[in-house]
SEKE-251253 format. One record per residue (C-alpha): x, y, z; residue number from 0; residue in one letter. Coordinates in steps of 0.05 Angstrom, whole numbers. Layout:
<sites>
<site <X,Y,Z>,NUM,'A'>
...
</sites>
This chain:
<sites>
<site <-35,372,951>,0,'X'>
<site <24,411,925>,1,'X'>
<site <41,428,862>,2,'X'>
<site <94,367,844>,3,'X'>
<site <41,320,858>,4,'X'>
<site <-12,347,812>,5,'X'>
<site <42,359,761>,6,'X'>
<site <49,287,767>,7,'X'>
<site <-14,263,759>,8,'X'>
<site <-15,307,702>,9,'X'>
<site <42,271,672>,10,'X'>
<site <10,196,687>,11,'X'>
<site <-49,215,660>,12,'X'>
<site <-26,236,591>,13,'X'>
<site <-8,160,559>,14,'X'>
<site <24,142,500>,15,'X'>
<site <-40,126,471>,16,'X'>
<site <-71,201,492>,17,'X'>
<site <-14,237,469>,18,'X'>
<site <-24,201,397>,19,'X'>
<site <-99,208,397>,20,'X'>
<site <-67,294,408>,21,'X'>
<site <-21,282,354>,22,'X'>
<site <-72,249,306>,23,'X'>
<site <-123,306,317>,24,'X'>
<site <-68,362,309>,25,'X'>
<site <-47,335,242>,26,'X'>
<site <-117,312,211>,27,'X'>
<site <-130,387,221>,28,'X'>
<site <-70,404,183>,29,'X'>
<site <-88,350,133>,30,'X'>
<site <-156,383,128>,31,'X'>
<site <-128,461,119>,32,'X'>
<site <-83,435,57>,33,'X'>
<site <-147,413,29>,34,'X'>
<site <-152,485,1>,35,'X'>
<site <-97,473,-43>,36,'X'>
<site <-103,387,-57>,37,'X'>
<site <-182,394,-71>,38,'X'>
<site <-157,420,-136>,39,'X'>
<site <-107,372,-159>,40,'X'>
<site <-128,350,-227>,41,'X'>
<site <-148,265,-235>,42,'X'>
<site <-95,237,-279>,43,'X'>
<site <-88,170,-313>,44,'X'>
<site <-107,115,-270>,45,'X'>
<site <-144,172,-215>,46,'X'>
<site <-183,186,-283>,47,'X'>
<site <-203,122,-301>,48,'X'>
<site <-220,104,-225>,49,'X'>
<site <-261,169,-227>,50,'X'>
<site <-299,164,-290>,51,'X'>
<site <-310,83,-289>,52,'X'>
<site <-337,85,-212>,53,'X'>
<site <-411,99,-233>,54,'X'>
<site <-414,47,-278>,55,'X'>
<site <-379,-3,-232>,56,'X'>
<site <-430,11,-184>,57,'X'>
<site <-490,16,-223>,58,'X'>
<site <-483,-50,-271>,59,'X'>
<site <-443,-91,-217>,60,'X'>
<site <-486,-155,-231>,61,'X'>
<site <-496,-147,-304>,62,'X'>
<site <-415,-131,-323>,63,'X'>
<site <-341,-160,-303>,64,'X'>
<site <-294,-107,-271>,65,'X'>
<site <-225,-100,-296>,66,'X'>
<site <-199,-78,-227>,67,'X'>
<site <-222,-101,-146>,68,'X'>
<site <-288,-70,-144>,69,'X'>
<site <-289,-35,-74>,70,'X'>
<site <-254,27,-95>,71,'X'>
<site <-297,32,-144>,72,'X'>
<site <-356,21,-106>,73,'X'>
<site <-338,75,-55>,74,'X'>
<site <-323,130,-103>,75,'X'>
<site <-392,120,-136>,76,'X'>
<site <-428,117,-73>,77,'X'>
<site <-394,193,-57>,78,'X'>
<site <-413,211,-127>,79,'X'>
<site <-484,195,-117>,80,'X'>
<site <-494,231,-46>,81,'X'>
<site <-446,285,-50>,82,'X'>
<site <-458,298,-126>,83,'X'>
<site <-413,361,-147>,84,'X'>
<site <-379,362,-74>,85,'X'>
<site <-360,284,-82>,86,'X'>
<site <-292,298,-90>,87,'X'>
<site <-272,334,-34>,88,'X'>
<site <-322,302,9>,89,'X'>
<site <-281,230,-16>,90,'X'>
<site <-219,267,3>,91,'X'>
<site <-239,288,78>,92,'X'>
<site <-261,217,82>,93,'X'>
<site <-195,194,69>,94,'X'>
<site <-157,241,111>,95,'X'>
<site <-210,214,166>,96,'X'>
<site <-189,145,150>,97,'X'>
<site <-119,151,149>,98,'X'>
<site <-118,192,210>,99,'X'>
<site <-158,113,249>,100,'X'>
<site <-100,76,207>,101,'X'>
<site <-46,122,242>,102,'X'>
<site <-78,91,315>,103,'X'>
<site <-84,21,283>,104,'X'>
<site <-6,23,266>,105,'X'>
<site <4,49,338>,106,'X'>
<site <-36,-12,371>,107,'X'>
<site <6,-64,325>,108,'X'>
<site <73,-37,345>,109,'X'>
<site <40,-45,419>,110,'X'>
<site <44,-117,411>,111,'X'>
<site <111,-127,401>,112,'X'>
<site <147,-67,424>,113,'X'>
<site <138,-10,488>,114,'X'>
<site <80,38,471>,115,'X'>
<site <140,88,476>,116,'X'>
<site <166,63,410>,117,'X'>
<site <89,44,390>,118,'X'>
<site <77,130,407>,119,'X'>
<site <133,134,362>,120,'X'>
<site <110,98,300>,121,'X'>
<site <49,131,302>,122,'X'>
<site <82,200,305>,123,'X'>
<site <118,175,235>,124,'X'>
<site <59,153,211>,125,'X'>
<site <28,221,222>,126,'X'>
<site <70,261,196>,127,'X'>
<site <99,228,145>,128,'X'>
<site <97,258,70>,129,'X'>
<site <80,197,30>,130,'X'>
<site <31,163,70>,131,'X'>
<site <-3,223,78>,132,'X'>
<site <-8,243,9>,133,'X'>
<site <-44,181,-20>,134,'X'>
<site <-106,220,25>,135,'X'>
<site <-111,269,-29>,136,'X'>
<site <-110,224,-87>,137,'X'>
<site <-156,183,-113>,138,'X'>
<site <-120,123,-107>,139,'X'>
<site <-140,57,-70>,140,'X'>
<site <-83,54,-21>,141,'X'>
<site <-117,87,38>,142,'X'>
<site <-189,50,26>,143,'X'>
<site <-138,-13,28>,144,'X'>
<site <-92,-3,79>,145,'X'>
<site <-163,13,126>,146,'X'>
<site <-180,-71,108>,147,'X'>
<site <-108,-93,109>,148,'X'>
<site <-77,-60,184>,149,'X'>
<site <-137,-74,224>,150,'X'>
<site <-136,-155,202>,151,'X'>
<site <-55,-155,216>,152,'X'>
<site <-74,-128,284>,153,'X'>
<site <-125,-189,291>,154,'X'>
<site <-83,-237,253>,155,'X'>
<site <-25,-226,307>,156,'X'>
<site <-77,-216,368>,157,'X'>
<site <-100,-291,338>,158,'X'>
<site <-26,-322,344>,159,'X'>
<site <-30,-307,416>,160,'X'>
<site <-97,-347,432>,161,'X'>
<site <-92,-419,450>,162,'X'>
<site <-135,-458,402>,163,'X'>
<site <-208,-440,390>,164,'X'>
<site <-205,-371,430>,165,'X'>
<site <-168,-344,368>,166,'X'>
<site <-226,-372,323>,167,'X'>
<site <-261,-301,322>,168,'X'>
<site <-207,-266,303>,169,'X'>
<site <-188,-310,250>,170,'X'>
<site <-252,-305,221>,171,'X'>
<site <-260,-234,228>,172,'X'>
<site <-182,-219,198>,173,'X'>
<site <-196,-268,141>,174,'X'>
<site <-257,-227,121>,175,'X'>
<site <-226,-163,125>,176,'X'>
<site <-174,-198,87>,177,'X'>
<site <-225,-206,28>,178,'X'>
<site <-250,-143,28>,179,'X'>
<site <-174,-120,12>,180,'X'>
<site <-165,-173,-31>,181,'X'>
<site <-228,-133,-69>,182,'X'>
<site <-203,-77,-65>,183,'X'>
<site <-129,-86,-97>,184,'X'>
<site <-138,-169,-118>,185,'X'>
<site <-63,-176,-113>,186,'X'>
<site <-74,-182,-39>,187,'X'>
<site <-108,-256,-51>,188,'X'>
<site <-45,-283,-68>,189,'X'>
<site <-3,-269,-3>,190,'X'>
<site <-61,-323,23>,191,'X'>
<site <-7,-380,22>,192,'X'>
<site <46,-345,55>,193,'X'>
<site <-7,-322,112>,194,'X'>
<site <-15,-397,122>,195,'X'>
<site <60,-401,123>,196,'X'>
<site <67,-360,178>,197,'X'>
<site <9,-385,216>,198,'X'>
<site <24,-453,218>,199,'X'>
<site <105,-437,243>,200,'X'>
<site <82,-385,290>,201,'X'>
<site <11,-394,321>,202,'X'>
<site <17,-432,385>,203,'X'>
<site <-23,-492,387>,204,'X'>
<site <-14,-563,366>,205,'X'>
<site <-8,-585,290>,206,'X'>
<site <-76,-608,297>,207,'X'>
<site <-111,-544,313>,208,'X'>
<site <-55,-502,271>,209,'X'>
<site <-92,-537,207>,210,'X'>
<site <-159,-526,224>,211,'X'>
<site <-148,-448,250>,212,'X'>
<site <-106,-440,180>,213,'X'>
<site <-177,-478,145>,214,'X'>
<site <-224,-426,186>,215,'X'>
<site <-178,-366,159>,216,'X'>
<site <-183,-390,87>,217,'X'>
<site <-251,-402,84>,218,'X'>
<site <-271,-327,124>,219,'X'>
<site <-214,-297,72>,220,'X'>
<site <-252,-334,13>,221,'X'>
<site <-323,-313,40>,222,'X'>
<site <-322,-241,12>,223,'X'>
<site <-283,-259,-53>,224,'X'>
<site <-334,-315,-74>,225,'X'>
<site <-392,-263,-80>,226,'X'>
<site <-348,-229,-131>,227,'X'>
<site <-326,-303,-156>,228,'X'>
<site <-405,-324,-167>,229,'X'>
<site <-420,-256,-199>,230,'X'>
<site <-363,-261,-251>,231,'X'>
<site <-381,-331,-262>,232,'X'>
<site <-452,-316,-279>,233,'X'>
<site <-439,-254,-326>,234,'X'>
<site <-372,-292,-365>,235,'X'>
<site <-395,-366,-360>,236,'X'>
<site <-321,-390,-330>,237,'X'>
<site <-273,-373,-276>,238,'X'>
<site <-259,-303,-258>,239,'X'>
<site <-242,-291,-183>,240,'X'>
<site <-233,-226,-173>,241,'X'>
<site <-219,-173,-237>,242,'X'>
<site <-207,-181,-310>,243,'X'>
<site <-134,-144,-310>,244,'X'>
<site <-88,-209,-307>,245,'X'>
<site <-89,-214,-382>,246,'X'>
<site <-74,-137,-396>,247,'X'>
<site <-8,-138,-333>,248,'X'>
<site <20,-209,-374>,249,'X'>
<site <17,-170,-433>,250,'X'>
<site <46,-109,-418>,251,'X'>
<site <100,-133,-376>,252,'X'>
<site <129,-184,-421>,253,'X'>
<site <123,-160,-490>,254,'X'>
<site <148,-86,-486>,255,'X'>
<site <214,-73,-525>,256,'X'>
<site <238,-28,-454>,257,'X'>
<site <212,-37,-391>,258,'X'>
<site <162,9,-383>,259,'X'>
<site <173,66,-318>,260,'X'>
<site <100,86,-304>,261,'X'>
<site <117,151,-248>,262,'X'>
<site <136,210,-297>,263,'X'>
<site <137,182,-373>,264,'X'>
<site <90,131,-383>,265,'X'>
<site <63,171,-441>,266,'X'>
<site <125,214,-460>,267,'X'>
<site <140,159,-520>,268,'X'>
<site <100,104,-552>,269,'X'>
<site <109,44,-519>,270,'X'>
<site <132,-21,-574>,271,'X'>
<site <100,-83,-565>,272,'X'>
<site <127,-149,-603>,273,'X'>
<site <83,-182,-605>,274,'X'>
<site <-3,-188,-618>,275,'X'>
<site <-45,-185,-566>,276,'X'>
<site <-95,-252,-561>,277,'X'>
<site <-163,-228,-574>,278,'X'>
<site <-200,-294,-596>,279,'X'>
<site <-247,-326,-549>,280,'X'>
<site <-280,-299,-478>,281,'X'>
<site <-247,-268,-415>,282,'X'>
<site <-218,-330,-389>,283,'X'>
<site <-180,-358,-461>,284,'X'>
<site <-152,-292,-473>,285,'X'>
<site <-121,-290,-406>,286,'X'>
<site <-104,-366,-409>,287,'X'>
<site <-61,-337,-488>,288,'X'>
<site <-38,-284,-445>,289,'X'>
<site <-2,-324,-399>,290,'X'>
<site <28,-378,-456>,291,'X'>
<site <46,-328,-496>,292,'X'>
<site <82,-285,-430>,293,'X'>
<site <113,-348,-413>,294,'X'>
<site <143,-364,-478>,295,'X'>
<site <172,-290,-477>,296,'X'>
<site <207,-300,-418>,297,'X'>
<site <230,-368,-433>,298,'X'>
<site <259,-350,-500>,299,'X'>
<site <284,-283,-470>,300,'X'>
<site <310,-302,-399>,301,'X'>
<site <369,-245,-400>,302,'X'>
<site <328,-202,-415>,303,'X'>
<site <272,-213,-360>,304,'X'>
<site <322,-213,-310>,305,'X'>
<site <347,-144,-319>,306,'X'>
<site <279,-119,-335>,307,'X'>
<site <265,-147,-263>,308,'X'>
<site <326,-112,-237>,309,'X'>
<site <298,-46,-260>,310,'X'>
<site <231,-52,-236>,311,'X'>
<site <252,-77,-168>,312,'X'>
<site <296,-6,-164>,313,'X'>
<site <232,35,-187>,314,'X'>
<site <193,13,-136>,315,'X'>
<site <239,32,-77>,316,'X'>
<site <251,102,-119>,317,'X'>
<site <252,161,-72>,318,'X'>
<site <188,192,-101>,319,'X'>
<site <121,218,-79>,320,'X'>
<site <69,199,-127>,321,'X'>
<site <35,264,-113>,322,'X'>
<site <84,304,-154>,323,'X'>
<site <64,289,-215>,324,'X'>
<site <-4,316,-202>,325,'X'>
<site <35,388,-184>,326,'X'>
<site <93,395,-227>,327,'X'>
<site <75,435,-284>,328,'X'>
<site <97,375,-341>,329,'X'>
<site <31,346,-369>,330,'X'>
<site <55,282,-391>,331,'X'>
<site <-10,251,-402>,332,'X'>
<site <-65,262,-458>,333,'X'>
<site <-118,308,-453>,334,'X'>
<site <-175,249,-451>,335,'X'>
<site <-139,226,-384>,336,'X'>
<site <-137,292,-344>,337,'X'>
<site <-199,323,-305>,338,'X'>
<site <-187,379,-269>,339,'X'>
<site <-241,400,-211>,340,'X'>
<site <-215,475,-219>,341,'X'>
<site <-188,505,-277>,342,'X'>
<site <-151,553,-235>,343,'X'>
<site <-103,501,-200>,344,'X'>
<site <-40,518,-229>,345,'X'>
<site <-50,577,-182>,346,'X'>
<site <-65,532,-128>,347,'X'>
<site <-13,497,-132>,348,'X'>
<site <44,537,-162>,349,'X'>
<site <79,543,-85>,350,'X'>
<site <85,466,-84>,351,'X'>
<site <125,463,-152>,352,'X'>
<site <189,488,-110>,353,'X'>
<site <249,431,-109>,354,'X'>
<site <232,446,-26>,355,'X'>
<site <176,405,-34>,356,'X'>
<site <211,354,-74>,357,'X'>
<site <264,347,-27>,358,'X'>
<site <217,343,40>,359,'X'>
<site <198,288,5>,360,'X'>
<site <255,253,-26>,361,'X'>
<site <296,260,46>,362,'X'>
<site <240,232,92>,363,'X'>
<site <228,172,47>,364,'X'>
<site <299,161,52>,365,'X'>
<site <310,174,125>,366,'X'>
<site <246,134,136>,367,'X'>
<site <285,78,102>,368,'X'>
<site <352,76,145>,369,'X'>
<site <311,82,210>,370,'X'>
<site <266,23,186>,371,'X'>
<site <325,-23,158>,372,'X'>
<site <358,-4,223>,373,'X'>
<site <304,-24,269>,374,'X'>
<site <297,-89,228>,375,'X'>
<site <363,-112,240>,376,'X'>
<site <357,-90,318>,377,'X'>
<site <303,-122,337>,378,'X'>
<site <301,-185,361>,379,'X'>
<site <246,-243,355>,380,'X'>
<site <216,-273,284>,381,'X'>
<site <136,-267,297>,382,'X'>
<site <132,-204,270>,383,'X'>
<site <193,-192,231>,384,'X'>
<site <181,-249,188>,385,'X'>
<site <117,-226,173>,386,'X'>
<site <144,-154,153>,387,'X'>
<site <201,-188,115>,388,'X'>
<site <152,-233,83>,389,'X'>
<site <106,-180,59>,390,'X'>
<site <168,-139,41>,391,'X'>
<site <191,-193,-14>,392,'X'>
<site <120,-212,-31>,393,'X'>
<site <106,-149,-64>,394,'X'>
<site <178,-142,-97>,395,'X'>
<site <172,-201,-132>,396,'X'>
<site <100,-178,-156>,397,'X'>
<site <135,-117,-185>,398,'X'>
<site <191,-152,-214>,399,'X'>
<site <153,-198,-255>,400,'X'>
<site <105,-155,-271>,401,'X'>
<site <98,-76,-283>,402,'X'>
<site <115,-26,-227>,403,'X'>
<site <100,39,-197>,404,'X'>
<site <123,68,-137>,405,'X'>
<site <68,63,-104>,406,'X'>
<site <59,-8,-99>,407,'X'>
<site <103,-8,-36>,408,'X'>
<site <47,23,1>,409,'X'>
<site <27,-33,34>,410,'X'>
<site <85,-54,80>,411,'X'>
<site <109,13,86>,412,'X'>
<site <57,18,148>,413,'X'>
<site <105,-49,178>,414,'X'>
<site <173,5,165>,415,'X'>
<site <150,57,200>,416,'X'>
<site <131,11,271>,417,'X'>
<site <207,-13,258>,418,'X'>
<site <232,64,247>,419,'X'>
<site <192,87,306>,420,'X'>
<site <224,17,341>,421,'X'>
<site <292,46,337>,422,'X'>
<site <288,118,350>,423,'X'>
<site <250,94,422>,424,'X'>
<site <299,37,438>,425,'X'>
<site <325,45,513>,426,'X'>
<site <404,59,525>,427,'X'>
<site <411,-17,542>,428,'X'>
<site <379,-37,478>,429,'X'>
<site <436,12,443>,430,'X'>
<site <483,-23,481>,431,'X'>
<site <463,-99,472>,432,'X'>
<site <463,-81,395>,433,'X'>
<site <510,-122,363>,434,'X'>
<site <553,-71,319>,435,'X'>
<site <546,-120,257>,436,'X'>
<site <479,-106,250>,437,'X'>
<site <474,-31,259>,438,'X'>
<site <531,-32,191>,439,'X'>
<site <501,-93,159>,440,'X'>
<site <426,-41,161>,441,'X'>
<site <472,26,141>,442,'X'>
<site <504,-14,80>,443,'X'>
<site <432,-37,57>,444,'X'>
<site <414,25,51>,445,'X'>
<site <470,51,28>,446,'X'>
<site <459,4,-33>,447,'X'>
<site <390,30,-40>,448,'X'>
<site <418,102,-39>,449,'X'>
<site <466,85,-91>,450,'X'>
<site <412,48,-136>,451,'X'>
<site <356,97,-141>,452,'X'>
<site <412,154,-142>,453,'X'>
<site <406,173,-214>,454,'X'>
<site <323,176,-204>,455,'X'>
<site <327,217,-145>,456,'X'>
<site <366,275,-193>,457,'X'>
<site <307,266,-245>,458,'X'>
<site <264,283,-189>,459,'X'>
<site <299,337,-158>,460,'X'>
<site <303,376,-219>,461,'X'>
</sites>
């Protein structure tokens, strides 16, 4: 044998799939070596509350109502408890570990539409890239979600492909894992309908057994959220599905005199609020006043909404990794709302308070952004660019009717990256097929964005 020939089998052997399994083990040890530094990023706001209301959560599950999806919760408390004073970085390997499966998850849903070439590529992105990877260091839900929500789109779209009851398992398995996300950021419940949607235009089968597969996934979606359902039910005596924070988000987002910006300054000034909050009653009247009187604020105030809606829609597609704030040196939050692991990580992390950092991340979100609109508009077929688009608008108009922060977009940004790493792998025929409309209808989209969020990116670069 000669040395062409083993060269070659070489070459066949190392797949798309290998080479990103290589990829994924390179940069989880990467991930793991910054872990020096992150381990000592101090817990602010919302990190603070998750951290110091996770024992409780856990411990008094039965006896109390949670304010937030419980599964976060759930699995910081169960670190705390085994891990003790090592819980925190031990919750932060964890994540790194999990994000590092959801990298090969993203890879085998690009597979299904696209070559493994541009699937190889996606992951790559998805390795690599700044603000996915961040949200492993901080104790946030997103990666804990995102470990429910890609491995039941996988199913979902493996399901679409079965002719009638062979999908049935994976229906029932991708409404389940549904759930669980659903518990883990409840928001997720209410992208059930358009699910359906989808399902019933795209899945192959007769109207007959469309229904009945769109029944199965509700009730296997609803199977996880009814234990929290019956819980709630039992502790307030009336109809809580999921968490106790509707009330509080109606509030807050339609009765603030500016709309609030919750990234950089969400304590730098008191915050105005015009009207009382509805305290009369249990969980389920206040929330029922909270609604009216949201309703009645909007109504009466409909300019007003609408360019409150503009502005949130623009902060959520701001060029910004949420992890600065936990480096820059500007301590916008109280003292009750900061714990810091180390006292000594100002030292820690004094070389990541450069504008390089700042920019890494500012210019990768917004290349990630033109690939992904780009891709978009290439790529041909509806199954799963509906879905993506679906998704995509889903979550904006959560945001725009009620409060945002940039982070929110985590959830479809997995479903931008398979359409970034879509483009950079298409063939030279696909380049030449492409219909020049579309390549400057994608460039002036962005564009736009670029334009919008230009003032915010400035703020950030200072």
């Amino acid at each position: 044998m000669n040395l062409s020939s083993k060269t070659g089998k070489i070459g066949s052997s190392l797949s798309p799939g290998r080479i990103l399994v290589m990829v994924i083990a390179l940069t989880a040890f990467f991930k793991l070596v910054l872990l020096y530094d992150f381990n000592s990023l101090p817990l602010l706001g919302d990190e603070y509350k998750y951290w110091q209301n996770s024992p409780a959560a856990f411990n008094d599950y039965f006896s109390r109502l949670n304010y937030q999806g419980p599964v976060y919760f759930i699995f910081l408390a169960i670190n705390r408890i085994i891990w003790q004073d090592r819980a925190l970085l031990m919750i932060r390997t964890e994540q790194i570990l999990l994000h590092s499966l959801e990298i090969y998850l993203i890879y085998l849903l690009a597979c299904q539409y696209f070559s493994k070439k541009q699937a190889l590529v996606s992951g790559i992105i998805a390795a690599v890239y700044p603000e996915l990877v961040s949200y492993s260091y901080l104790i946030f839900s997103e990666i804990i979600f995102l470990a429910f929500l890609l491995p039941a789109a996988l199913l979902y779209f493996l399901a679409l492909k079965k002719p009638g009851r062979q999908a049935f398992p994976y229906l029932i398995i991708c409404g389940i894992l549904n759930g669980l996300a659903s518990l883990t950021r409840s928001i997720n419940l209410l992208f059930l309908p358009l699910i359906i949607l989808h399902l019933l235009v795209f899945k192959k089968d007769h109207l007959k057994m469309k229904i009945f597969s769109s029944l199965i996934f509700i009730l296997a979606m609803l199977a996880p959220v009814s234990v929290q359902t019956i819980k709630n039910y039992r502790v307030a005596h009336c109809l809580v599905l999921i968490d106790t924070c509707t009330g509080q988000n109606f509030y807050k987002s339609h009765n603030v005199e500016s709309s609030p910006r919750y990234d950089f300054n969400e304590y730098e000034r008191p915050v105005n609020y015009s009207r009382p909050r509805c305290r009369a009653g249990n969980i389920c009247q206040r929330t029922r006043c909270e609604i009216k009187n949201a309703l009645e604020f909007i109504s009466s105030n409909p300019g007003l909404t609408l360019r409150r809606s503009g502005v949130k829609i623009i902060e959520l597609y701001v060029p910004n990794l949420f992890i600065y704030k936990n480096i820059l040196p500007k301590m916008l939050h109280p003292r009750n709302y900061i714990y810091a692991p180390d006292e000594n990580y100002g030292e820690k992390l004094g070389k990541y308070r450069g504008s390089w950092f700042r920019v890494i991340g500012s210019v990768s979100y917004l290349l990630l952004m033109l690939l992904a609109l780009l891709g978009l508009f290439a790529s041909k077929g509806w199954e799963f660019r509906s879905f993506t688009i679906l998704l995509i608008l889903y979550y904006t108009a959560v945001c725009a009717f009620f409060f945002v922060v940039s982070r929110y977009r985590i959830p479809f940004m997995p479903f931008l990256i398979i359409y970034a790493g879509f483009f950079l792998g298409m063939t030279r025929d696909q380049f030449r097929n492409l219909e020049r409309w579309k390549l400057l209808a994608a460039i002036a989209v962005w564009v736009l964005l670029l334009v919008l969020t230009f003032p915010r990116l400035l703020l950030i670069l200072q």
